[in-house]
C-alpha positions as a Markdown table, in Angstrom:
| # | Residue | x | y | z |
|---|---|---|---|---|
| 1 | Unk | 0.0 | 0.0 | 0.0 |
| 2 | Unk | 1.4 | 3.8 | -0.9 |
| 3 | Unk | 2.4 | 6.2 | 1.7 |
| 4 | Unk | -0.5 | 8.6 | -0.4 |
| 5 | Unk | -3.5 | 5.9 | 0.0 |
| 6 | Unk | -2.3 | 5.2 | 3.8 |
| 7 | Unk | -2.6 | 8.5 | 5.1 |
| 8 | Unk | -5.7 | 9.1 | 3.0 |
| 9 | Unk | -7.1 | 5.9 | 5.2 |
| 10 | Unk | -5.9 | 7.3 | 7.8 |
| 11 | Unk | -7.7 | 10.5 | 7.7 |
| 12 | Unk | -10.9 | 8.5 | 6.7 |
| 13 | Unk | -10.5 | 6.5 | 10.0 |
| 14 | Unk | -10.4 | 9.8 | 12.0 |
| 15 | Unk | -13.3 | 10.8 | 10.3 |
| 16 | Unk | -15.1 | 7.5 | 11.4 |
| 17 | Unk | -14.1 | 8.3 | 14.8 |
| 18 | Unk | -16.4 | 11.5 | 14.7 |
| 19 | Unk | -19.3 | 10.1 | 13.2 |
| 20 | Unk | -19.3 | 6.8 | 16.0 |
| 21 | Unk | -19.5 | 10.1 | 18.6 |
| 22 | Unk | -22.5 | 11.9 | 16.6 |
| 23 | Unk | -24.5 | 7.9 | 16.5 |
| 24 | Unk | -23.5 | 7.3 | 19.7 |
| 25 | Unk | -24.9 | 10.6 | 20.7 |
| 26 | Unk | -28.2 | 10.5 | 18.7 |
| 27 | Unk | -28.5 | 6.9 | 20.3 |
| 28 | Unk | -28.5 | 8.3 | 23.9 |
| 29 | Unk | -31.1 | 10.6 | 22.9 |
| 30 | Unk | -33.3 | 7.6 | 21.7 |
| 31 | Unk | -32.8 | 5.5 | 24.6 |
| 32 | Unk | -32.3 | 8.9 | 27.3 |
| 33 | Unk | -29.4 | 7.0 | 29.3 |
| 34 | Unk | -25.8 | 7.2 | 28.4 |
| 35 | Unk | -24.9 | 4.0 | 29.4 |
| 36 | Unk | -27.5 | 1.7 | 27.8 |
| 37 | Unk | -26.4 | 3.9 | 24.5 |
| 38 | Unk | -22.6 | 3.1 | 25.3 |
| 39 | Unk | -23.6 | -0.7 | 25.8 |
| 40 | Unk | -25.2 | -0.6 | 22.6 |
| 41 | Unk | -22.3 | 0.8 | 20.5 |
| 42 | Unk | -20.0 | -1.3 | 22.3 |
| 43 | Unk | -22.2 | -4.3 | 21.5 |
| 44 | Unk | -22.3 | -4.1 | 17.8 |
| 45 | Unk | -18.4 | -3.6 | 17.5 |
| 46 | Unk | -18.3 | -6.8 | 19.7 |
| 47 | Unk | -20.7 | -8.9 | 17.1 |
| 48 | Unk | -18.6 | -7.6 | 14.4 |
| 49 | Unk | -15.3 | -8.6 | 16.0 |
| 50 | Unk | -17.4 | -12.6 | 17.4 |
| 51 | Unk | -17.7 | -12.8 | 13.6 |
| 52 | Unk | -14.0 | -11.7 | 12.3 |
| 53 | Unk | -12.6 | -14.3 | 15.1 |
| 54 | Unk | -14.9 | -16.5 | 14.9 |
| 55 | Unk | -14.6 | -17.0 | 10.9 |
| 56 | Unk | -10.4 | -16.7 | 10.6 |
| 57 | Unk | -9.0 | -19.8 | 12.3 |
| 58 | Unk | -5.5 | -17.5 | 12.9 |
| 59 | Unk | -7.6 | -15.7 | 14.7 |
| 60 | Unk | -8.9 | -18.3 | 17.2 |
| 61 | Unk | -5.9 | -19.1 | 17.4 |
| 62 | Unk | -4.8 | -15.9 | 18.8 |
| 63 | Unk | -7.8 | -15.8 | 21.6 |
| 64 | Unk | -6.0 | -19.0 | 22.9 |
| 65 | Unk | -2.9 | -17.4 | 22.8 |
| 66 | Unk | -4.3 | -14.5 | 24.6 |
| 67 | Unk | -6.1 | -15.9 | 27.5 |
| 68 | Unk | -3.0 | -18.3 | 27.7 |
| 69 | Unk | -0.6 | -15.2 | 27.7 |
| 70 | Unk | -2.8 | -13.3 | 30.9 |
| 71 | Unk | -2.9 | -17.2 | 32.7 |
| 72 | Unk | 0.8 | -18.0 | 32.1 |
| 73 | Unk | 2.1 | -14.3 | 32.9 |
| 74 | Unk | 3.4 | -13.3 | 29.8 |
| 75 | Unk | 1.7 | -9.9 | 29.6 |
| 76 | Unk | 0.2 | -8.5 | 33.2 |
| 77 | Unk | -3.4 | -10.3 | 33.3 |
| 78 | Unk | -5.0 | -6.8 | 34.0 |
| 79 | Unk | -3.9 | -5.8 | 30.5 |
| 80 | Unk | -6.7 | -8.0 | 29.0 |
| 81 | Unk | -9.1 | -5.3 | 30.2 |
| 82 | Unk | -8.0 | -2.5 | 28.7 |
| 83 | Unk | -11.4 | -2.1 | 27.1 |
| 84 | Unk | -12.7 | -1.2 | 30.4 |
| 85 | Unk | -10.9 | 2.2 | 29.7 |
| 86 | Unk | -12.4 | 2.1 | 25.5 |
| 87 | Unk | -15.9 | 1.5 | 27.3 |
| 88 | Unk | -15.2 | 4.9 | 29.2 |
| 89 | Unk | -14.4 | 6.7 | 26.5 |
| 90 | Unk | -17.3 | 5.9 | 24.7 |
| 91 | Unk | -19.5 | 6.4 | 27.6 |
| 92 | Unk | -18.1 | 9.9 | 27.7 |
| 93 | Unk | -19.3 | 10.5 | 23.7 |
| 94 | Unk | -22.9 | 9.5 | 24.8 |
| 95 | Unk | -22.8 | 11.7 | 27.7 |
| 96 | Unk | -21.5 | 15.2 | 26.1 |
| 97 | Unk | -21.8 | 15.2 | 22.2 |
| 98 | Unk | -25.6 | 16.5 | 22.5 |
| 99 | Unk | -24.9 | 19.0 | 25.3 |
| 100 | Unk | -21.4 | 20.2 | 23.2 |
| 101 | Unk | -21.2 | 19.1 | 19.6 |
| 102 | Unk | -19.3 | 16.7 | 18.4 |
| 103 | Unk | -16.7 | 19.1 | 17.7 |
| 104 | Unk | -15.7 | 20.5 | 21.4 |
| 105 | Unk | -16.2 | 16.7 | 22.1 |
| 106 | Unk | -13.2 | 15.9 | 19.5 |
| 107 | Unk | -11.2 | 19.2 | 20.9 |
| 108 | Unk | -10.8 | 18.0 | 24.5 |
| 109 | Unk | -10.9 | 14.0 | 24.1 |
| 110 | Unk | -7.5 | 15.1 | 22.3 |
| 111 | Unk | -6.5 | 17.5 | 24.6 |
| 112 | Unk | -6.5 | 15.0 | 27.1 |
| 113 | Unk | -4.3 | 12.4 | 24.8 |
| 114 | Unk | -1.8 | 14.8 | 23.9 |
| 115 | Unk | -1.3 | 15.7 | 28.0 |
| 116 | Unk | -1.5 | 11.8 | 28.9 |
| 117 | Unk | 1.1 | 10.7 | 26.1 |
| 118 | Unk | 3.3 | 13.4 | 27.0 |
| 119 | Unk | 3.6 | 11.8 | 30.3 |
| 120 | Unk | 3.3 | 8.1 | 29.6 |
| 121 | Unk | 6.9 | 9.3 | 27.0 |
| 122 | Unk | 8.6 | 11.4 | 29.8 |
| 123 | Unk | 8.6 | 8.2 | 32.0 |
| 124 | Unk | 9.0 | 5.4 | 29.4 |
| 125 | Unk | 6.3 | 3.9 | 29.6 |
| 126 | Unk | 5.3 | 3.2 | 26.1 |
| 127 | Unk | 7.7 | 0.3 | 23.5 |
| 128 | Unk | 10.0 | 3.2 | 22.0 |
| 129 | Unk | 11.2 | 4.0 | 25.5 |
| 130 | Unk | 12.0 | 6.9 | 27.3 |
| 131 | Unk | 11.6 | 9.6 | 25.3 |
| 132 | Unk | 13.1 | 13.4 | 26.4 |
| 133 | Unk | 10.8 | 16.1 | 27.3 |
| 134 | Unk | 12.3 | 18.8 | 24.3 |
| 135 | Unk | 11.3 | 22.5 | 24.1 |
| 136 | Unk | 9.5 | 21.3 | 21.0 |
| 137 | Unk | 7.0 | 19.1 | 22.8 |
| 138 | Unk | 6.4 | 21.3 | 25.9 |
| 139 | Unk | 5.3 | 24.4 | 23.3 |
| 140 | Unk | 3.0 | 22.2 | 21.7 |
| 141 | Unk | 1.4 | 20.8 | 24.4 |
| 142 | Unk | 0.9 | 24.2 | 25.7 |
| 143 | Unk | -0.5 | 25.4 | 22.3 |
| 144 | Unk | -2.8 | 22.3 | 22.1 |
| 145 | Unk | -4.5 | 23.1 | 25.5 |
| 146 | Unk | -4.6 | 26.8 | 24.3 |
| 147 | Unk | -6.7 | 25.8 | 21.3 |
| 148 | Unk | -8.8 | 23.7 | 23.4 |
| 149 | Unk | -9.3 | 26.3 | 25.6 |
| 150 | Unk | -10.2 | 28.9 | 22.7 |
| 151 | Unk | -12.6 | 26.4 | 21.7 |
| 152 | Unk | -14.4 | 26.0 | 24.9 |
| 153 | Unk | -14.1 | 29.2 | 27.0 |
| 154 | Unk | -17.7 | 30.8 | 24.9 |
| 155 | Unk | -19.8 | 28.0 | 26.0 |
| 156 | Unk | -17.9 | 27.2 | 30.2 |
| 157 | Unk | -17.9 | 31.9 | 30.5 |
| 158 | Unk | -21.0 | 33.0 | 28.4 |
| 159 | Unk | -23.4 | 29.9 | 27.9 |
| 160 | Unk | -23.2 | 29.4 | 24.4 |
| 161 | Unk | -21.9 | 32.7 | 22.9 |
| 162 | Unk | -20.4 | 35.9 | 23.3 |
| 163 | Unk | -19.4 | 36.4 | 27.0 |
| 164 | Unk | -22.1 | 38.1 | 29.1 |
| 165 | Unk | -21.0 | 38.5 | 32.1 |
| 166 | Unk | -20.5 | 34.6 | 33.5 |
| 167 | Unk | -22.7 | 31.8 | 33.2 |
| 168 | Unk | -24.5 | 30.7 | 35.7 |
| 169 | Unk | -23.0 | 27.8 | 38.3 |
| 170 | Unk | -25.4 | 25.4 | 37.4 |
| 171 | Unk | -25.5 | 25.7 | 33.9 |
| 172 | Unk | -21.2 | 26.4 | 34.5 |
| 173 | Unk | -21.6 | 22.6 | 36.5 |
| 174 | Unk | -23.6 | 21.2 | 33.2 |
| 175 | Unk | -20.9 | 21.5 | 30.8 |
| 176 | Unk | -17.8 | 21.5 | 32.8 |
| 177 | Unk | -18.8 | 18.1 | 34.6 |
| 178 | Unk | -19.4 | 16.6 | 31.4 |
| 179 | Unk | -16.2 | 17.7 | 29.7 |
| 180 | Unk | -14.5 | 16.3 | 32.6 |
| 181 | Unk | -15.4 | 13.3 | 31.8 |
| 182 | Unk | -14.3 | 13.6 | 28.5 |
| 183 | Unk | -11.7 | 14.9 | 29.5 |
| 184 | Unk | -10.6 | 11.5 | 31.3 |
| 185 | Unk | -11.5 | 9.4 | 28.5 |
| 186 | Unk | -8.7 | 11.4 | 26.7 |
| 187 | Unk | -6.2 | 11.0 | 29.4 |
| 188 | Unk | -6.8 | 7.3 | 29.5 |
| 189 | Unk | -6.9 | 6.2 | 26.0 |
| 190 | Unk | -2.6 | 6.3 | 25.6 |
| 191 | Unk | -2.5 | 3.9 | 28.2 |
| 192 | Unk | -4.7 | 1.9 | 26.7 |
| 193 | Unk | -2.9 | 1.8 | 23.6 |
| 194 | Unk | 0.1 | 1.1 | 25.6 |
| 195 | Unk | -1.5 | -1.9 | 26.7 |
| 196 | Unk | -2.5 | -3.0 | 23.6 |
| 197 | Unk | 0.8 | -2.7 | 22.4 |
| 198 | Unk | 1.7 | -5.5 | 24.9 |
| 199 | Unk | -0.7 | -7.4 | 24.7 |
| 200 | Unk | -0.9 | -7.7 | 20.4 |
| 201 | Unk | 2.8 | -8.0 | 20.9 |
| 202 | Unk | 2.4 | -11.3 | 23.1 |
| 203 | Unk | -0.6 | -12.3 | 20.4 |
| 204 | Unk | 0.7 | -11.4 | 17.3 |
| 205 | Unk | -2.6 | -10.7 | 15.7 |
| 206 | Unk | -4.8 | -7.4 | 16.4 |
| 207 | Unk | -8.1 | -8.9 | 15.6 |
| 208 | Unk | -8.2 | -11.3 | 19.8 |
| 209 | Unk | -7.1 | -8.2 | 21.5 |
| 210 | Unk | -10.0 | -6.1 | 19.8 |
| 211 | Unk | -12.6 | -8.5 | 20.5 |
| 212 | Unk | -11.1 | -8.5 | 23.9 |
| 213 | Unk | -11.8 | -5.4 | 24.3 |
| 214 | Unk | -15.3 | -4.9 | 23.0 |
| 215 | Unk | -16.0 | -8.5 | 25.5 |
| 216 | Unk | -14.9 | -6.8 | 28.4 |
| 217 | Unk | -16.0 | -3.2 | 27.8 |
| 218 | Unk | -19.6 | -3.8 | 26.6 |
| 219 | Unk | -20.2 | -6.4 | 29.9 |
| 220 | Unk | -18.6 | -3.6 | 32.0 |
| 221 | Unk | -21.4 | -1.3 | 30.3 |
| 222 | Unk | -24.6 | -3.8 | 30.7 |
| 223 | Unk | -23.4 | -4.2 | 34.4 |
| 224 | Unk | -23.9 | -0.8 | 35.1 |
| 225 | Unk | -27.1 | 0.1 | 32.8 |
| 226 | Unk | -28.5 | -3.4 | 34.2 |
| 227 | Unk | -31.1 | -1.2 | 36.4 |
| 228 | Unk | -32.1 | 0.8 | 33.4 |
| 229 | Unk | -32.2 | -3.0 | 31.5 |
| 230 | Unk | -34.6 | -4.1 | 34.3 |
| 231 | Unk | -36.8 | -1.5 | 33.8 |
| 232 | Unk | -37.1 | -1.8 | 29.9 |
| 233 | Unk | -34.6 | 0.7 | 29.0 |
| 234 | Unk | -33.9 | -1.2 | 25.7 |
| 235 | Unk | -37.7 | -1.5 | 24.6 |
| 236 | Unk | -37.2 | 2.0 | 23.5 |
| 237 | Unk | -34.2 | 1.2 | 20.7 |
| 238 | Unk | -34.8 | 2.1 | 17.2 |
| 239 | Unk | -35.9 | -1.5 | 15.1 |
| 240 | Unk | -37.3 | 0.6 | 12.0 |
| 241 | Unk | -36.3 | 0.0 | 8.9 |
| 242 | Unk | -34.6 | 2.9 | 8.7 |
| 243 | Unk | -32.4 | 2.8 | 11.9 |
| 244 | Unk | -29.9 | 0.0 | 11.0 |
| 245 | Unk | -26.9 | 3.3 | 11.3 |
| 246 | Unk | -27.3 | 3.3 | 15.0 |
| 247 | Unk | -25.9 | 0.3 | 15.4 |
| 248 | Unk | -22.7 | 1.7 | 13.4 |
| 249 | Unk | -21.2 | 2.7 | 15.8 |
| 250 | Unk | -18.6 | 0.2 | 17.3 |
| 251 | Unk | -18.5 | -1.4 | 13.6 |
| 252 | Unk | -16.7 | 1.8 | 12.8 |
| 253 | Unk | -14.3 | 1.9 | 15.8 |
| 254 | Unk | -13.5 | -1.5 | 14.9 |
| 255 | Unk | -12.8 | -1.3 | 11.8 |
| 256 | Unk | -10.6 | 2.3 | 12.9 |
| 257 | Unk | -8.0 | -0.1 | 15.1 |
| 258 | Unk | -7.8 | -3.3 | 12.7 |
| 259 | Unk | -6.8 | -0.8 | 10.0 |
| 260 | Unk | -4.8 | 1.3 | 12.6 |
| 261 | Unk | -2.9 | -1.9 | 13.1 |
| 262 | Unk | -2.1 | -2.6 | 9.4 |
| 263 | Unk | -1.7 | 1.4 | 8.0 |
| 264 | Unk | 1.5 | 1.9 | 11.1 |
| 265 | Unk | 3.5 | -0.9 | 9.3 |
| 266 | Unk | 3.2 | 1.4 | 5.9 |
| 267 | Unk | 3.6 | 4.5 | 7.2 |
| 268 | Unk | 4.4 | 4.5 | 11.3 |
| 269 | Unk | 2.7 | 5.0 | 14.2 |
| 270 | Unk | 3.4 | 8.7 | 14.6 |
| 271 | Unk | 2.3 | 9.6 | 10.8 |
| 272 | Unk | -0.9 | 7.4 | 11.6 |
| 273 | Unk | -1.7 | 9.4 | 14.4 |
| 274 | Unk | -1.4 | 12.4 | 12.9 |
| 275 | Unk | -3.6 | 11.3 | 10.4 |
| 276 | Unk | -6.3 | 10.4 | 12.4 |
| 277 | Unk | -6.4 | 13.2 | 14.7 |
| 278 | Unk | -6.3 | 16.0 | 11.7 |
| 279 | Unk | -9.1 | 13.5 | 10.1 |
| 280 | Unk | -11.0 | 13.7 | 13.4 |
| 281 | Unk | -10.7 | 17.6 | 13.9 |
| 282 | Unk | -12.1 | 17.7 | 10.3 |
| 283 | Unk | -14.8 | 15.7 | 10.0 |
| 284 | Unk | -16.4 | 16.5 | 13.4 |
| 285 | Unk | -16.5 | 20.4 | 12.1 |
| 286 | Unk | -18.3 | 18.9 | 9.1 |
| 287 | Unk | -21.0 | 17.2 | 11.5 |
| 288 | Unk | -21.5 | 19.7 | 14.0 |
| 289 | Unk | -22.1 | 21.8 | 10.6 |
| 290 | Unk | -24.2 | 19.1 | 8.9 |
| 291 | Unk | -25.7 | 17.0 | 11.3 |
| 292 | Unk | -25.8 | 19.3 | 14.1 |
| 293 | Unk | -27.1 | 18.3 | 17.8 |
| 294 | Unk | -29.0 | 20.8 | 20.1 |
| 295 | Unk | -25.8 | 21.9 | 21.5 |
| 296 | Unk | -23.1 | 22.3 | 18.5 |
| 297 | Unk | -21.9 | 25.6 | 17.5 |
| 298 | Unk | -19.2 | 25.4 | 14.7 |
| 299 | Unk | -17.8 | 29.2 | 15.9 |
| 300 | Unk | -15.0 | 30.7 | 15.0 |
| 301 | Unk | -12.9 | 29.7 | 18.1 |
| 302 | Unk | -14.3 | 26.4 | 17.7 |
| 303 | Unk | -12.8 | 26.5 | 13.9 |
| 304 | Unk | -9.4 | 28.1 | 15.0 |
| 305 | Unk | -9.2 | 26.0 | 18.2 |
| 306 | Unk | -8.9 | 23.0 | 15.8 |
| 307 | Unk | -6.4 | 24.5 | 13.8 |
| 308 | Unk | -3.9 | 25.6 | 16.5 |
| 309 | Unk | -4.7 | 21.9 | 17.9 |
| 310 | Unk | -3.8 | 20.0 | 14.9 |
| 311 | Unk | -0.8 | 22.7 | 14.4 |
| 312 | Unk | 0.5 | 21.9 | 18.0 |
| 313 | Unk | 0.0 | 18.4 | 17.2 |
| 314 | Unk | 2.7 | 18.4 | 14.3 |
| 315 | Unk | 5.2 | 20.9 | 16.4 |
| 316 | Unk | 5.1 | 18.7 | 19.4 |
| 317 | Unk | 5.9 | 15.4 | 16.9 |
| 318 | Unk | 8.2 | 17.5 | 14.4 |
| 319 | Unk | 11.7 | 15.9 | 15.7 |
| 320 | Unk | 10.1 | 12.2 | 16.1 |
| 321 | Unk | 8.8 | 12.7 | 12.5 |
| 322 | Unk | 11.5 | 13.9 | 11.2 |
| 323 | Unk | 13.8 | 10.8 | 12.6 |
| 324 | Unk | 11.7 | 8.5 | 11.7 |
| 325 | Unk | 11.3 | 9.5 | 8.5 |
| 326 | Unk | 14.5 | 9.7 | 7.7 |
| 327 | Unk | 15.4 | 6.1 | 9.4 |
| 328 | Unk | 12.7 | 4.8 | 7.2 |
| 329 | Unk | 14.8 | 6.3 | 4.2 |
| 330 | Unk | 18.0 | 4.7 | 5.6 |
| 331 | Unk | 16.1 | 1.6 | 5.4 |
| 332 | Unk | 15.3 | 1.5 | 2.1 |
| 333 | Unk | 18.8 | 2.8 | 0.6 |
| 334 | Unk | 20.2 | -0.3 | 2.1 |
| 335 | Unk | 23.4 | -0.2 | 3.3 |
| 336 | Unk | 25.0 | 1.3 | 0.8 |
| 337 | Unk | 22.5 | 3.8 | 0.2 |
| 338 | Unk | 21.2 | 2.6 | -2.6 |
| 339 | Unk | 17.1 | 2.0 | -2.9 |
């Protein structure tokens, strides 16, 4: 696969990643609890991946190998359960994207990566090792949370618009709480990938550890809306004929890490990343603008507090890009740099 058609899949994948938050979202309005829409995303990314295993003897191979791998010690058993911290984050989309947009959603659920991988580098916990803290990646980690905070500060200081004076504490409390939360789905989700890089390590195939995931996260999920599931909280999902797309929504985020998997061998896992996030920052402006929820307003901070984001995003990788794109062309010269 070319380096052109990679990162184009790449940005397509982010994109995905902002259209699972706007179902998600319009699924918790259906149902009116953020859980029993989180359980229901999480659900149909778990039949998708019960099917892919189930289908693709390699791959049952590789659930043995997993469950064998926790049992026998070769990865930390907790690792096995990083989808607890997937099911979060997901939980966190249900609960903000109609109050916010899918957009401010985006804004500080990458916010909160960028701060957590900064410190999961600075003390090594990640495969490439220690990585030093450089001027580079301190300024654009600062300018990252700037544009977040450009993005947010209208609708946290003047309920929605222009400031006015302060919003109220409650209404203040109904937006900040939320974001939070978002907020700690960001800061969770490099640790789970750090995980996952153990454990598909140990594996050697991406497809166990995903359905791992969805396993764990979605029964995490129906534990918790089991009240609401009780009291007929599913009787209200959408069987029409028409409403097959909310059940999209973990097909898509399945299909994001099986391809996020195969697209880092073509063109890295720092080029990947890039990709997704500007493909993210993108296509949730295009459905706050097109598919809008009650509470999405595609401003002008909102617009340039993606910008700066994406910008600090590429100033804060600019030296790890630039080495491994040169190492990668090392690599292909051979040794005696020829290609």
């Amino acid at each position: 696969m070319s380096r052109g058609l990679s990162l184009l899949l790449a940005l397509a994948g982010g994109v995905a990643i902002a259209v699972q938050a706007r179902i998600t979202g319009a699924l918790r309005a259906e149902l009116g609890d953020a859980t029993l829409a989180a359980s229901v995303t999480f659900g149909s990314g778990l039949v998708l991946m019960l099917v892919v295993n189930g289908l693709v003897r390699a791959n049952r191979r590789g659930v043995v190998r997993l469950v064998r791998g926790a049992v026998t010690g070769r990865f930390p058993w907790v690792f096995a359960f990083s989808g607890l911290l997937g099911a979060f984050a997901v939980y966190g989309q249900a609960v903000t994207v109609d109050l916010v947009g899918v957009a401010l959603f985006s804004l500080v659920f990458i916010g909160g990566q960028m701060l957590s991988s900064t410190v999961l580098d600075t003390v090594g916990w990640v495969a490439s090792g220690r990585q030093r803290l450089g001027r580079r990646r301190v300024a654009g980690l600062a300018l990252g949370l700037a544009g977040v905070g450009l993005a947010i500060a209208p609708r946290l200081i003047g309920g929605g618009g222009a400031y006015d004076g302060g919003a109220e504490p409650a209404a203040l409390a109904a937006l900040a709480l939320p974001l939070a939360l978002v907020l700690a789905g960001g800061l969770l989700q490099p640790p789970q990938m750090a995980m996952n890089g153990v454990v598909g390590a140990a594996v050697g195939r991406v497809e166990p550890l995903v359905l791992f995931n969805y396993l764990t996260g979605t029964l995490a999920l129906l534990a918790v809306a089991a009240p609401q599931i009780a009291a007929g909280g599913f009787d209200r999902l959408p069987l029409g004929p028409g409403d097959w797309w909310y059940y999209t929504g973990g097909l898509l985020g399945s299909v994001v890490v099986v391809g996020g998997a195969i697209l880092t061998r073509t063109i890295g896992a720092l080029l990947f990343t890039l990709g997704l996030v500007a493909g993210q920052l993108a296509g949730s402006l295009v459905v706050d603008a097109v598919w809008p929820t009650p509470g999405a307003e595609v401003t002008w901070m909102v617009v340039s507090g993606a910008v700066i984001t994406l910008l600090a995003l590429a100033l804060a990788s600019a030296t790890a890009l630039r080495s491994g794109l040169v190492r990668r062309g090392l690599e292909r010269r051979g040794p005696g740099g020829t290609t």
